[in-house]
N, C-alpha and C positions, 0 to 999 in steps of 0.2 A: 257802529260800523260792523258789517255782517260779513262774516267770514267765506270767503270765494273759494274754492277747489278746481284748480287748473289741473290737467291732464300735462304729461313729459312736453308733449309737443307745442301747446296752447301758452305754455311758461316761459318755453321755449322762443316762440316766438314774440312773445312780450317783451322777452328780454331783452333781443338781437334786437327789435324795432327802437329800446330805449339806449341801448350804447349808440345804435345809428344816429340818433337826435342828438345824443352828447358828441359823438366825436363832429357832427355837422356844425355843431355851436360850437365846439372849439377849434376848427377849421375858418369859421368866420373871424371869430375871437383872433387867428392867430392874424388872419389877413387883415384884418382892422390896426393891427399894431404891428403888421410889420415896418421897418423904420428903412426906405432905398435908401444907401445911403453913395453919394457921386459919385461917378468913375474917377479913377485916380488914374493920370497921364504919368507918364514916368520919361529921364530924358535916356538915352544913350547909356550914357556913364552910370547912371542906376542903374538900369536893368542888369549893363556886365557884370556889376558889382556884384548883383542880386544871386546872376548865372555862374559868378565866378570863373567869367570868360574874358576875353579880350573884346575889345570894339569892333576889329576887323571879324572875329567869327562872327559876333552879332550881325554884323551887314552881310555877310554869306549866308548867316542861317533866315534873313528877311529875304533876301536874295533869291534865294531855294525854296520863299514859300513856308518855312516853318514855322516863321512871326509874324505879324503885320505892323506896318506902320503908320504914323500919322503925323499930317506938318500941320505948320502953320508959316510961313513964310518960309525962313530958312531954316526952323527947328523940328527936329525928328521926334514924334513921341510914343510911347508906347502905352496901353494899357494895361495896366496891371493885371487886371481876372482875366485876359488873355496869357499876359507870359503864367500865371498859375496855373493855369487854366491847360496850356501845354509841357509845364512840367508833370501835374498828372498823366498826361496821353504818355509822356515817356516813361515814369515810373512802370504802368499799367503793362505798354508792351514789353515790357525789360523782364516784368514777373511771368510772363504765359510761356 
């Protein structure tokens, strides 16, 4: 094997070309196994629990647009990574 002499720049970019290839393979890698995993429906009475609200706020703060909701006949349900989803946005404004 015969010994190569790279110049700062030349190393340089040999380098950055071969992390680029690793982190692309591990970007693949990570998409290949990432596991979705189903929306979780939640009722009424969870969520308040969740919020440590009353039922009545909850249907005010749907009301107002702050939640959304979803039936199925006569049952109300919520998504879970939404209500998360908007206790983040609250934390968020609350620190700025």
């Amino acid at each position: 094997m015969a010994l190569q002499i790279l110049t700062d720049s030349e190393f340089e970019r040999k380098f950055y070309s071969k992390i680029d290839r690793i982190e692309t393979s591990l970007n693949d890698l990570s998409q290949k196994l990432k596991v979705e995993k189903p929306e979780e429906f939640l009722t009424r009475t969870e969520v308040s629990k969740i919020l440590k609200i009353t039922v009545t706020t909850l249907d005010r703060w749907t009301s107002q647009g702050q939640l959304t909701r979803y039936g199925i006949g006569k049952k109300i349900y919520y998504k879970r990574s939404e209500i998360e989803a908007s206790l983040v946005e609250i934390h968020s404004s609350k620190s700025n």
